[in-house]
C-alpha positions as CSV (number, residue, x, y, z in Angstrom):
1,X,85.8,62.3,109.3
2,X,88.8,64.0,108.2
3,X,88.9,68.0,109.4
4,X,87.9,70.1,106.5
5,X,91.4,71.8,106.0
6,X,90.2,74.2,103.0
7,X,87.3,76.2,102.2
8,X,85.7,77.6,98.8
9,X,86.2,81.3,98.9
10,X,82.3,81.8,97.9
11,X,81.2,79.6,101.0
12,X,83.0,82.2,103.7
13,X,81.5,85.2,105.6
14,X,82.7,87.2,108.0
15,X,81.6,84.8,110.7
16,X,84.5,83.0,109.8
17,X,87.0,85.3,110.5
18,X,88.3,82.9,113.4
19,X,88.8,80.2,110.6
20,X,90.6,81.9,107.5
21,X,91.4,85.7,108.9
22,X,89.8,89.1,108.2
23,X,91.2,89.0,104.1
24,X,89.4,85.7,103.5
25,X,86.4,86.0,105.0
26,X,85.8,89.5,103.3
27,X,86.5,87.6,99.8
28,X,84.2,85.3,100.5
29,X,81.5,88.3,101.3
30,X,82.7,89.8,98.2
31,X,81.8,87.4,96.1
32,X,78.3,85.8,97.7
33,X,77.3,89.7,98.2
34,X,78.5,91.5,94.9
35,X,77.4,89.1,92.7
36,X,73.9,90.2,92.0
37,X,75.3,94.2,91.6
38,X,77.6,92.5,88.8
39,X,81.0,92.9,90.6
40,X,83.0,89.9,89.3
41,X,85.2,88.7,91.9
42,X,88.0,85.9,90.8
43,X,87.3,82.4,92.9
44,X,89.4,80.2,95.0
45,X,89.8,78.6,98.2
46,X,91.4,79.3,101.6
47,X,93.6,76.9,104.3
48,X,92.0,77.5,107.8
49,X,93.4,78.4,111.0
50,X,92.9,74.8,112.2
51,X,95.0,73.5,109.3
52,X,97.8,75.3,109.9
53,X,97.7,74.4,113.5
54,X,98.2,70.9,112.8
55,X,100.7,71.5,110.6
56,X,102.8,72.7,113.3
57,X,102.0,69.7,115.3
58,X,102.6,67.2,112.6
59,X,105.9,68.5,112.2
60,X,106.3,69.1,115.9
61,X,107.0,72.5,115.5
62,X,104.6,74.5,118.1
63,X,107.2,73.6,121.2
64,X,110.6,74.6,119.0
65,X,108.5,77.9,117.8
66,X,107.2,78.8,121.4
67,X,110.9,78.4,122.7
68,X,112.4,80.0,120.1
69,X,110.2,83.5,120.7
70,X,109.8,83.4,124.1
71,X,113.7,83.4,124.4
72,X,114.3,86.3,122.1
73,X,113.9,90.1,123.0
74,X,112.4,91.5,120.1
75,X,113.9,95.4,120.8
76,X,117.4,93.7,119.9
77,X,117.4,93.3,116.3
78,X,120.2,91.2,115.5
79,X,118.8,88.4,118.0
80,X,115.4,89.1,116.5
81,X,116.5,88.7,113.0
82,X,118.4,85.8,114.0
83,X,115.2,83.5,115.6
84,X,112.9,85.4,112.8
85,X,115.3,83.5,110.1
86,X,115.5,80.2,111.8
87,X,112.0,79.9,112.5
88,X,110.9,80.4,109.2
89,X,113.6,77.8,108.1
90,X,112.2,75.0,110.3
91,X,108.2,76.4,108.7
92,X,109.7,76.6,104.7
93,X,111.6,72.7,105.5
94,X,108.7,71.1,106.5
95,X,106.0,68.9,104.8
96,X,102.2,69.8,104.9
97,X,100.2,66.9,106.5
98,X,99.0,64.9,103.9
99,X,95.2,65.3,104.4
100,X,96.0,69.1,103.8
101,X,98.2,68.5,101.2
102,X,95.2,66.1,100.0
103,X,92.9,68.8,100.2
104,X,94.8,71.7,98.8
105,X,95.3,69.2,95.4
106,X,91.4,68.8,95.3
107,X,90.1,72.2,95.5
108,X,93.2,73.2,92.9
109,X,91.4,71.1,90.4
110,X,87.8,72.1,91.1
111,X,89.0,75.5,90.1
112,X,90.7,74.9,87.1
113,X,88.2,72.3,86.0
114,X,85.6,75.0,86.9
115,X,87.5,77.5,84.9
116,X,86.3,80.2,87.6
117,X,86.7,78.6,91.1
118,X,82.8,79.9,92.0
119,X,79.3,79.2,90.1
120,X,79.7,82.4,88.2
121,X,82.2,83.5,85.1
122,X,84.8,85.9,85.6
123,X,85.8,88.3,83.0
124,X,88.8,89.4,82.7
125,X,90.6,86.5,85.0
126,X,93.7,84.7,83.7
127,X,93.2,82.3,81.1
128,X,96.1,79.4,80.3
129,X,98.8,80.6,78.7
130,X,100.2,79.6,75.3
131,X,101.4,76.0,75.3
132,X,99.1,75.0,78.5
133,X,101.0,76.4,80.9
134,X,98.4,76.3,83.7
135,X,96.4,79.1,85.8
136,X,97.8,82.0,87.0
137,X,96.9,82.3,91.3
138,X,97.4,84.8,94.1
139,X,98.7,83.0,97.2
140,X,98.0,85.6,100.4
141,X,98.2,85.6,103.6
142,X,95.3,86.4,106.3
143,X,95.4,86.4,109.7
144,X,93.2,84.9,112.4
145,X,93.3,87.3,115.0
146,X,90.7,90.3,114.6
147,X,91.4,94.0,113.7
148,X,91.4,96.3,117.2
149,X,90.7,100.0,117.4
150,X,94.6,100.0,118.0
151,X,96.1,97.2,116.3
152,X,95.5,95.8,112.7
153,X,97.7,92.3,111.4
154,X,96.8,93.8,107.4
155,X,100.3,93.5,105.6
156,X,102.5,91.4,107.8
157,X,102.7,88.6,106.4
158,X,103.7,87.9,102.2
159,X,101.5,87.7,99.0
160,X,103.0,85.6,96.4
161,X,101.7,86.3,92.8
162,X,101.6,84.6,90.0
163,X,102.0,81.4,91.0
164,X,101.4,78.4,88.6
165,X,101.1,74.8,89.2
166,X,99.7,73.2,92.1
167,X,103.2,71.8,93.0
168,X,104.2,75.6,93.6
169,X,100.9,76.6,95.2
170,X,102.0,74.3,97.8
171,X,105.4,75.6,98.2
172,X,103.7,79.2,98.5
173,X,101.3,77.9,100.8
174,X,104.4,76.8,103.4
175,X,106.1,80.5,102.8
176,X,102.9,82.1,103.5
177,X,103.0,79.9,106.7
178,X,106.2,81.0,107.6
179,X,105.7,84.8,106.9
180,X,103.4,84.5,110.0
181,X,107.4,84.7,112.1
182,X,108.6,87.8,110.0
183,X,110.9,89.5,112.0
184,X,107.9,92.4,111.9
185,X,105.1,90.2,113.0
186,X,106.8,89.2,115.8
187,X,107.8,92.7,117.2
188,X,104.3,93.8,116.6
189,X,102.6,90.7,118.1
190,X,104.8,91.3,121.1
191,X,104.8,95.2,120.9
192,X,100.5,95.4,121.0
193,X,100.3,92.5,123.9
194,X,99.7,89.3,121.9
195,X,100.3,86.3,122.7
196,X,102.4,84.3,119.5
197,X,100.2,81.4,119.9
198,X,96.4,83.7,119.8
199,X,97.2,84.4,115.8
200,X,97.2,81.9,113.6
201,X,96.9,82.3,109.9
202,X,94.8,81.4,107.1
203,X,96.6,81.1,102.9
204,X,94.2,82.2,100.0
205,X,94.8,80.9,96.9
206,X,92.8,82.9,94.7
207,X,92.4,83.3,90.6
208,X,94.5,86.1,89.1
209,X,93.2,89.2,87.1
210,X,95.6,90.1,84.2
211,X,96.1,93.4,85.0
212,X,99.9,93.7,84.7
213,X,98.8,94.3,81.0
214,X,96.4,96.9,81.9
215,X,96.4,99.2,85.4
216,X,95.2,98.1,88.9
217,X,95.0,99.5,92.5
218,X,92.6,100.6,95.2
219,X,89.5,101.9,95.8
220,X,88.0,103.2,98.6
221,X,84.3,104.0,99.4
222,X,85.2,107.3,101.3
223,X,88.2,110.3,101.9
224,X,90.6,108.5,103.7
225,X,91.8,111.9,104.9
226,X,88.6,113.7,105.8
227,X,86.1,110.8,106.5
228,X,83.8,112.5,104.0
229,X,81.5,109.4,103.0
230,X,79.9,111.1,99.7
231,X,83.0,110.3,97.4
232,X,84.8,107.4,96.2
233,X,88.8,107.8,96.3
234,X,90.5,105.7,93.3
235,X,94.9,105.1,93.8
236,X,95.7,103.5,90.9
237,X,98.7,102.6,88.5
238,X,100.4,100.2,85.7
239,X,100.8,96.4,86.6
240,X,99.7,94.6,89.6
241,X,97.9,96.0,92.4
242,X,101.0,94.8,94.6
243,X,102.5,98.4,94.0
244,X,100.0,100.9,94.9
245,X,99.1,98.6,98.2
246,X,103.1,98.5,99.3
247,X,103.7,102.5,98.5
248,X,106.7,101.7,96.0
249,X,104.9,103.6,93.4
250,X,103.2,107.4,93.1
251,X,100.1,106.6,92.1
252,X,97.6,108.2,90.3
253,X,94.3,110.0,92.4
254,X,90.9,110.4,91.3
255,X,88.0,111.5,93.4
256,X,84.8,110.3,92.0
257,X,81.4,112.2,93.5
258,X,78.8,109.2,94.4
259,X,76.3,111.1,94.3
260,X,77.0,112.2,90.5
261,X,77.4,109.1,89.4
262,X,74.0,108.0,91.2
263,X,72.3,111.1,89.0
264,X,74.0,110.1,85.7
265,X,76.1,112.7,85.6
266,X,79.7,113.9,85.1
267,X,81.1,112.5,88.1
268,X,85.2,113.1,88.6
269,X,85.8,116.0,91.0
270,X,89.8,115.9,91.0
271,X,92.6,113.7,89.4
272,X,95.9,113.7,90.5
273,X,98.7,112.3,87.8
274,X,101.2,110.4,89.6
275,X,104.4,109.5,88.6
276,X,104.2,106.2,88.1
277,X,107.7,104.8,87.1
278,X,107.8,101.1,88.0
279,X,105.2,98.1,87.5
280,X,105.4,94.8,88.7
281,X,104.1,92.2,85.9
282,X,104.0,88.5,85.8
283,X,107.6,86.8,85.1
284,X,108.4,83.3,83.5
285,X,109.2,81.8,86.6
286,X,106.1,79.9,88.1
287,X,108.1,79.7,92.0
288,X,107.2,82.0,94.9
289,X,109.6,84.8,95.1
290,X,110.4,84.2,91.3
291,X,107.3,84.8,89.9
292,X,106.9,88.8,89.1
293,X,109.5,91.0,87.9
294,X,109.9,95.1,88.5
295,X,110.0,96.7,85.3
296,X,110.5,100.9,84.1
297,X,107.4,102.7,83.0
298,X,107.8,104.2,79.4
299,X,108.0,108.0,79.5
300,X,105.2,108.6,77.7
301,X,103.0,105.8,79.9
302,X,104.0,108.1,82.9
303,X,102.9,111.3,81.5
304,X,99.2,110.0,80.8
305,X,96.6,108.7,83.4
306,X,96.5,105.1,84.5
307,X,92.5,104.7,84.1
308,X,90.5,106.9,81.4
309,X,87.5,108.6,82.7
């Protein structure tokens, strides 16, 4: 029997973390968890750690990659930009396997055909565009290795948005794969004591929500700066989320008390207008790397919050 190669984000928990990386398995928990509470989360699928091992080895890259890093002292930059560049070279060149390929192609069109990419709907997702251009996907990154007290692999490796097409999902798919050797990653992997080949990595392909029409950002369920665990802290701003998680923009701040909200009452303690003057919306291109543009804010946008009460 072939090895299953990709995974239906619905069927992952975080048992699986070892498979498709901390981001993926948490999706999947997401949406098998949320449902019922009616938190919509878009659908997809995810390439497994084993999948990306045998991609290396079909392309007999695993020796040339080892080599390659354990030749290179990462505290020189010029030599680690130099095997950072040519490894990811040798990754983006490549060809995926063909049962992976295979795979990838099949779980594509259980999506579409789906319309969701899990058993429920999803408001607010991308829909086709005019002319049948096809669906709108994230293609992220997650890797294998877990989160330590001292070490975290969140935002290492590249998010590609907006990507159309199966034919480009698989492109994105290869970049995420080589992301894993950013110039970064590898100082860090070296810098906290692990070994290159103990983190693998994991792509997500996941449905797109629209919101470079409307605002996006992030949410969490306590103060980030005080620990206090009786608020919810909201960063948000115009476009994709991509912004507010990178820290190109100044977002907006809300506080939000839970336990107002759980009484039925007013509930905002503080808001904070930010200043908001880029957004990153979806752009013509379908490609990775060509697929979102950085555009101005209009004054008047900048002045006003990014999410009404």
């Amino acid at each position: 029997m072939a090895n299953r190669y990709v995974l239906p984000l619905e069927t992952l928990r975080m048992t699986d973390v070892s498979s498709v990386g901390g981001k993926n398995a948490s999706l999947g928990e997401l949406i098998s968890q949320l449902a019922a509470s009616g938190v919509r989360v878009p659908g997809g699928f995810a390439t497994t750690a084993q999948a990306f091992d045998d991609f290396l080895k079909h392309n007999q890259l695993d020796a040339r990659i080892d080599a390659a890093l354990a030749a290179v002292d990462v505290d020189d930059v010029g030599a680690l930009a130099k095997a950072g560049t040519g490894i990811r070279a040798l990754v983006e060149k490549a060809s995926l396997q063909p049962e992976l390929e295979k795979q990838i192609r099949e779980d594509y069109a259980r999506v579409v055909s789906n319309g969701t990419g899990n058993a429920r709907g999803d408001e607010g997702v991308e829909s086709p565009h005019q002319g049948g251009d096809p669906w709108s996907f994230a293609v992220r990154s997650s890797a294998t290795a877990e989160d330590l007290p001292d070490a975290s692999f969140a935002g290492q490796q590249e998010t590609y948005l907006n990507i159309r097409g199966v034919d480009h999902i698989l492109e994105a798919v290869k970049r995420v794969y080589a992301s894993l050797y950013n110039d970064r990653a590898i100082a860090y992997r070296v810098h906290k004591g692990f070994s290159h080949s103990e983190v693998s990595i994991s792509a997500g392909v996941q449905r797109m929500v629209r919101s470079d029409t409307g605002s996006a950002g992030v949410l969490f369920t306590m103060d980030t700066e005080s620990g206090f665990r009786d608020v919810v802290f909201i960063t948000a701003s115009y476009g994709l989320g991509e912004t507010v998680v990178q820290g190109s923009v100044n977002p907006d701040e809300f506080y939000v008390s839970k336990v107002c909200l759980a009484a039925g009452k007013p509930a905002i303690l503080r808001r904070s207008l930010g200043t908001k003057a880029l957004k990153l919306v979806f752009a013509p291109d379908a490609r990775a790397g060509k697929s979102v543009a950085e555009v101005e804010v209009a004054e008047k946008d900048r002045d006003r919050f990014s999410l009404t009460d």
